[in-house]
C-alpha positions in Angstrom: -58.1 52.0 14.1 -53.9 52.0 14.7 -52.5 55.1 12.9 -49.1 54.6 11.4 -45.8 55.4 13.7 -43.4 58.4 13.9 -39.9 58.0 14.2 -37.3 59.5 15.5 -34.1 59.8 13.8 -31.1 61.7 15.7 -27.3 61.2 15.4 -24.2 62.0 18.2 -27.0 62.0 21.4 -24.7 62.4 24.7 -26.2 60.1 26.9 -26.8 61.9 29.8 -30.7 61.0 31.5 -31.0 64.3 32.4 -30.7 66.0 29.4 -33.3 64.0 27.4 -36.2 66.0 27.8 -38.3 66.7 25.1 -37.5 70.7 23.6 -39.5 73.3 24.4 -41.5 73.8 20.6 -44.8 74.4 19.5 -44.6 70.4 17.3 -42.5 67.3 17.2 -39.2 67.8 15.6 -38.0 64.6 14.3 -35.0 64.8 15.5 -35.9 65.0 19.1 -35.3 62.3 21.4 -36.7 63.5 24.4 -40.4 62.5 22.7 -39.1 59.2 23.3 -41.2 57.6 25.9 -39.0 56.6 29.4 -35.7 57.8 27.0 -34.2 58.4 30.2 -34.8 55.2 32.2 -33.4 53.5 28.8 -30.7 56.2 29.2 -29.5 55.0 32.5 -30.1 51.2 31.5 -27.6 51.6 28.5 -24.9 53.7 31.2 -25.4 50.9 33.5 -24.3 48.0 30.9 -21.3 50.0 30.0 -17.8 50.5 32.0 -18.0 54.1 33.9 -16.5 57.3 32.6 -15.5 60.4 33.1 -18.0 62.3 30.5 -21.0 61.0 29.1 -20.6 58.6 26.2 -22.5 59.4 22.8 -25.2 57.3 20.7 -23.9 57.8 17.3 -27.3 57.6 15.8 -30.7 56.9 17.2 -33.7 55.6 15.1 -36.5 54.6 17.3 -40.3 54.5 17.2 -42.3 57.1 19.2 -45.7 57.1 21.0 -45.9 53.4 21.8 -47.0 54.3 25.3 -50.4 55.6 23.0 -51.0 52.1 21.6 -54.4 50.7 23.2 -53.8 47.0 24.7 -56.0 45.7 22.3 -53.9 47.1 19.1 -51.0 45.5 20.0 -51.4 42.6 17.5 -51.8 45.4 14.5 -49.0 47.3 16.2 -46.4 44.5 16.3 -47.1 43.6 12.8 -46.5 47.5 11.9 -43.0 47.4 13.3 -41.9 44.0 12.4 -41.7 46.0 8.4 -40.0 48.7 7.1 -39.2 51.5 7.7 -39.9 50.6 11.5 -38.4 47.1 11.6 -34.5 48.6 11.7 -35.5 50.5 14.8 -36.5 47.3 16.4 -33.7 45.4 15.3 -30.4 47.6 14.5 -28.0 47.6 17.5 -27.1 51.1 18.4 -23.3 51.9 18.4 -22.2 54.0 21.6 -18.7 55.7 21.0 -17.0 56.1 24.5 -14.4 58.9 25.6 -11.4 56.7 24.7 -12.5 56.5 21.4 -13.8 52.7 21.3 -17.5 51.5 20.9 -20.2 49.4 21.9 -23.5 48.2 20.8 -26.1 48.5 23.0 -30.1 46.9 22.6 -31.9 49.9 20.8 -34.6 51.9 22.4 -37.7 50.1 20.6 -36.3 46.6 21.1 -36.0 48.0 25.1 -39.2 49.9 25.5 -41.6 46.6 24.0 -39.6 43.8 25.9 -41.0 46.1 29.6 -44.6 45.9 28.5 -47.2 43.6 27.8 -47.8 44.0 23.9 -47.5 39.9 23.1 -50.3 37.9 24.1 -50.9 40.2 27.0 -47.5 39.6 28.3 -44.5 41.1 28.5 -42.2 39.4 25.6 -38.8 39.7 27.2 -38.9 35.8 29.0 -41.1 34.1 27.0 -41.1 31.3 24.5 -42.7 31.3 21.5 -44.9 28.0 20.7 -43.1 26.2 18.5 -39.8 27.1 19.3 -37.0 25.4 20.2 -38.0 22.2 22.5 -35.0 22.2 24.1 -36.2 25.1 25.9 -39.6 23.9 26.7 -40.6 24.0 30.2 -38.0 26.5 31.0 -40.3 29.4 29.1 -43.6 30.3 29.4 -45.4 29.4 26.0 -46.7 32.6 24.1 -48.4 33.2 21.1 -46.3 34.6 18.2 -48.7 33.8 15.0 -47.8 35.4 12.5 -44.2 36.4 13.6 -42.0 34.2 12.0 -38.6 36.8 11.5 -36.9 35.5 14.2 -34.9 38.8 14.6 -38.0 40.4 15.3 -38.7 37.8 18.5 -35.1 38.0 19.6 -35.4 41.2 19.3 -38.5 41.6 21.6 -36.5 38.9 24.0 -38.7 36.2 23.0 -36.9 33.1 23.1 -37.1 31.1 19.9 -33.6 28.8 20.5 -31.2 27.7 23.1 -27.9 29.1 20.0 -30.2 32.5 20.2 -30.1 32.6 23.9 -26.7 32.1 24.6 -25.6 34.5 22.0 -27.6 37.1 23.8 -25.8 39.0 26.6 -26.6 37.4 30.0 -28.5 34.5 28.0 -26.4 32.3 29.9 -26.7 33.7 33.3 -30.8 33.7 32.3 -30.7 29.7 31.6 -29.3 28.6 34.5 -31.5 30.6 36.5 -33.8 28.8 34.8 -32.9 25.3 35.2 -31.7 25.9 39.0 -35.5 27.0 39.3 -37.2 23.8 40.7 -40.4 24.5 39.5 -39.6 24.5 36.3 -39.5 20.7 35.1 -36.5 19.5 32.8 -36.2 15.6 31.3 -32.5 14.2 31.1 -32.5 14.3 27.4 -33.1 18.2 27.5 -30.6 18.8 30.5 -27.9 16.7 28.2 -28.3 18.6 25.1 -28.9 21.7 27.2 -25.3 21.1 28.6 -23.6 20.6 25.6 -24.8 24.2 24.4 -23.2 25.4 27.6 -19.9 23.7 27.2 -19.1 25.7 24.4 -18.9 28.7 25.9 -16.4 30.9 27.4 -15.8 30.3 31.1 -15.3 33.8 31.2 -18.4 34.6 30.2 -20.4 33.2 33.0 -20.6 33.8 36.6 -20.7 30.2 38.7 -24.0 29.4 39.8 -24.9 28.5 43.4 -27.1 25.7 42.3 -27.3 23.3 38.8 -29.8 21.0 37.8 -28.3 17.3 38.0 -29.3 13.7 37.8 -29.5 11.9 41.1 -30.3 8.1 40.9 -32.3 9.1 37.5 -34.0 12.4 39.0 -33.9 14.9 37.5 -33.2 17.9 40.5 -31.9 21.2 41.8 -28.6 20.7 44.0 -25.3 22.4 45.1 -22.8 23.2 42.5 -19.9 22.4 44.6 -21.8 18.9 44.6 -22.0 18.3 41.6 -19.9 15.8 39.0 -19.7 15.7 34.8 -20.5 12.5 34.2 -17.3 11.7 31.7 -16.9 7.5 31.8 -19.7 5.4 31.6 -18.0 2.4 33.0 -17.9 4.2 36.4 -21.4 4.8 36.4 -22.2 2.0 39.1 -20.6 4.0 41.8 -22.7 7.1 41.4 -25.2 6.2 43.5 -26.4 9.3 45.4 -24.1 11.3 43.2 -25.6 14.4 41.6 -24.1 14.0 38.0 -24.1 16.6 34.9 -25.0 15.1 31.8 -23.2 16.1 28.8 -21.8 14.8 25.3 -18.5 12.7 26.4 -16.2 15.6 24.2 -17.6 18.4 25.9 -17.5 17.1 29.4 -13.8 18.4 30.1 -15.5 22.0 28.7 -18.2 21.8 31.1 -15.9 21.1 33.8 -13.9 24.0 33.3 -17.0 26.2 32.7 -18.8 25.7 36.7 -15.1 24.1 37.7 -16.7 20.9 39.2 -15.3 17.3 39.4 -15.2 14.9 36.5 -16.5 10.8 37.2 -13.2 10.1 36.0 -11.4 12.1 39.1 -13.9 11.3 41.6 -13.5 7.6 41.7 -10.2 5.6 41.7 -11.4 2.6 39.7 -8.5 0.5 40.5 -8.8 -3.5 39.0 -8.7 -5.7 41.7 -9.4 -9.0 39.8 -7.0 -10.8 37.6 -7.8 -11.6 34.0 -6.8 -13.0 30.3 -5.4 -11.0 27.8 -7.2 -11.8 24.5 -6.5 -9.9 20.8 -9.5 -8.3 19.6 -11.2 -9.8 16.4 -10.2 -8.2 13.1 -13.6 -7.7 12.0 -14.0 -6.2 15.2 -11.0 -3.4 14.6 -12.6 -2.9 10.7 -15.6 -1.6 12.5 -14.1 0.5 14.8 -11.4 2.1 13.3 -7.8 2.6 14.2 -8.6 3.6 17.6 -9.6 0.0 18.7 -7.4 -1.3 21.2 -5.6 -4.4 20.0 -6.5 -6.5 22.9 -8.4 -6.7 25.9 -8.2 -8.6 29.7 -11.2 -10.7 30.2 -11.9 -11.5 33.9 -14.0 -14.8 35.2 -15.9 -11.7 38.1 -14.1 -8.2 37.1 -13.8 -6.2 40.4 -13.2 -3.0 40.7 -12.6 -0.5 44.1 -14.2 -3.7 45.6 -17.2 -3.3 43.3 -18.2 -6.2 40.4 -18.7 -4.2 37.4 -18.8 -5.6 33.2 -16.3 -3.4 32.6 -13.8 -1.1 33.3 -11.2 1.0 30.8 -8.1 1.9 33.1 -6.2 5.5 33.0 -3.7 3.6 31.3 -5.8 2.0 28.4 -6.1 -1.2 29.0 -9.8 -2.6 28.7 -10.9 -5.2 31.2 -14.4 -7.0 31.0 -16.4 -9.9 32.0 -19.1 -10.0 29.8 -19.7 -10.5 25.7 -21.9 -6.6 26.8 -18.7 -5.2 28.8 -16.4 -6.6 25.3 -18.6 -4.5 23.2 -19.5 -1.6 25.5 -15.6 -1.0 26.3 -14.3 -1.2 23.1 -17.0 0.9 21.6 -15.8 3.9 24.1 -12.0 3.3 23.8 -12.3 3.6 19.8 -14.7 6.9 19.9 -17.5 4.9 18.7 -20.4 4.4 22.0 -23.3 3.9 19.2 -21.9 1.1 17.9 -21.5 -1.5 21.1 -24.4 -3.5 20.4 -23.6 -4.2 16.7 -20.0 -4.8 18.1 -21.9 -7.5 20.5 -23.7 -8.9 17.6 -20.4 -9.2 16.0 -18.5 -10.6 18.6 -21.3 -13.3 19.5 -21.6 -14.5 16.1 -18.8 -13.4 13.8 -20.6 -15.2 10.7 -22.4 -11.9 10.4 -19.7 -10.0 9.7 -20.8 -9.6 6.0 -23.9 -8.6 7.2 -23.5 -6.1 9.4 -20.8 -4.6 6.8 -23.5 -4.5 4.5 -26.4 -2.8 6.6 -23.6 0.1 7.5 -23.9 1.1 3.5 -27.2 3.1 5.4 -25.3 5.1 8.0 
């Protein structure tokens, strides 16, 4: 049978490892952080995340659970659900605030949170690393699977550094770092969907918040592999794509790309490839029903071309750096006007539209269910 924890509950600790031994007295004072199993490897793990000083910096207050190293391996279940509640749970969850010598602060992870993610107490694992089943399929593959039944206060799991979403992750310190660890591993198996939405997260983020990785995962000729950084491309224009052949590209949602550039300062498509128009075409106006579909962003008109070439390449379409769409098909019509005016989903009702304009009415009507 688990007996109930003891905490410990101490305020203005100096963290110095070498001064948290447990006091010499005949019981447990609460107040004494040196019971704290490993205190002082947690000690020098919290020094080692902050900047260096010249005296010790102090834990304003420290509320952590004591004796875990006394829970059997086969309690841990019990044990988990124990501290997931109160009065326990804010020792597994509550940040603890360090005040430095120059009189600003950090939060640092608190003891409990630290001591559980090092040992095996979910599932016979350690937690820190894992995934728990269920979660977040964007993350699948990347994570071992564990069992969390019965844990579903997702603070709790973050808390023990079980990862439950890809937003959790990356708002974790190092979560970044830890996912592209991940997906430059190759024996971990990412689709293209996943590495798409996977790089969108990543765009978002702070370029100063994440050291450049050696190696990304990237699409080569629909493969999903590990390859050099410096190799890789953000794929940014879709009418380019015929000249990627052998080109390791980045997937990502076309208003992030830029961002991802930026964040592993790679090579957009767009830079990589000249896409000069060879050919010579016909100007036509687009069709107003065309433009009421689109939006104001539709170009007015557009150059149709008998074979467009382009950088000595036939392609259906091709959207030049200075706006003007060129085409030579009813799909390349539809697929570059769609992109110019912001709207990619909507080519092939824009090629429905364009190949028979009687449905106008139609398709005006079906866009009531958008």
């Amino acid at each position: 049978m688990l007996a109930d924890f003891a905490l410990v509950r101490t305020t203005d600790v100096v963290l110095d490892p070498d001064e948290l031994e447990p006091r010499d007295s005949d019981f447990a004072e609460p107040d004494d952080a040196g019971l704290l199993d490993a205190v002082d490897v947690w000690c020098e793990d919290v020094l080692d995340r902050l900047p260096d000083t010249p005296v010790p910096p102090v834990a304003t207050e420290i509320v952590a659970v004591r004796d875990l190293d006394l829970v059997d391996d086969d309690c841990w279940p019990q044990a988990l659900a124990l501290l997931s509640r109160p009065p326990l749970r804010d020792a597994l969850i509550q940040p603890v605030r360090i005040l430095l010598p120059d009189g600003t602060h950090e939060v640092v992870r608190p003891y409990t949170a630290w001591w559980l993610r090092g040992h095996p107490v979910l599932d016979g694992r350690r937690p820190a690393g894992l995934r728990a089943a269920g979660g977040d399929p964007l993350l699948r593959g990347l994570y071992d699977e564990a069992d969390a039944t019965g844990f579903d206060d997702e603070q709790v799991l973050r808390a023990l550094g079980v990862r439950t979403s890809v937003a959790a992750l990356l708002d974790e310190p190092g979560g970044a770092a830890e996912l592209l660890d991940r997906l430059a591993d190759p024996e971990r198996e990412v689709s293209g969907a996943q590495l798409h939405a996977l790089y969108g997260f990543l765009a978002d983020l702070d370029p100063e918040r994440v050291t450049l990785p050696d190696e990304l995962r990237a699409v080569v000729d629909g493969e999903v592999v590990v390859v050099d950084a410096a190799d890789a491309v953000v794929v940014d224009s879709p009418d380019l794509l015929p000249f990627t052949a052998g080109t390791p590209l980045l997937p990502v949602p076309p208003s992030r790309a830029a961002g991802l550039a930026e964040l592993f300062q790679v090579r957009r498509l767009s830079e990589s490839v000249t896409g000069e128009v060879d050919s010579e075409g016909v100007e036509h106006d687009v069709p107003e029903s065309v433009r009421v579909l689109l939006g104001p962003s539709t170009p007015a008109s557009y150059v149709e071309h008998e074979e467009l070439v382009v950088d000595g390449t036939e392609l259906d379409w091709r959207r030049t750096r200075d706006g003007v769409l060129h085409a030579s098909t009813l799909e390349g019509v539809a697929a570059g006007l769609a992109w110019a005016a912001g709207q990619w989903p909507r080519r092939f009702e824009v090629a429905a539209l364009i190949e028979d304009p009687s449905r106008t009415e139609e398709l005006a009507r079906d866009r009531w269910f958008d």
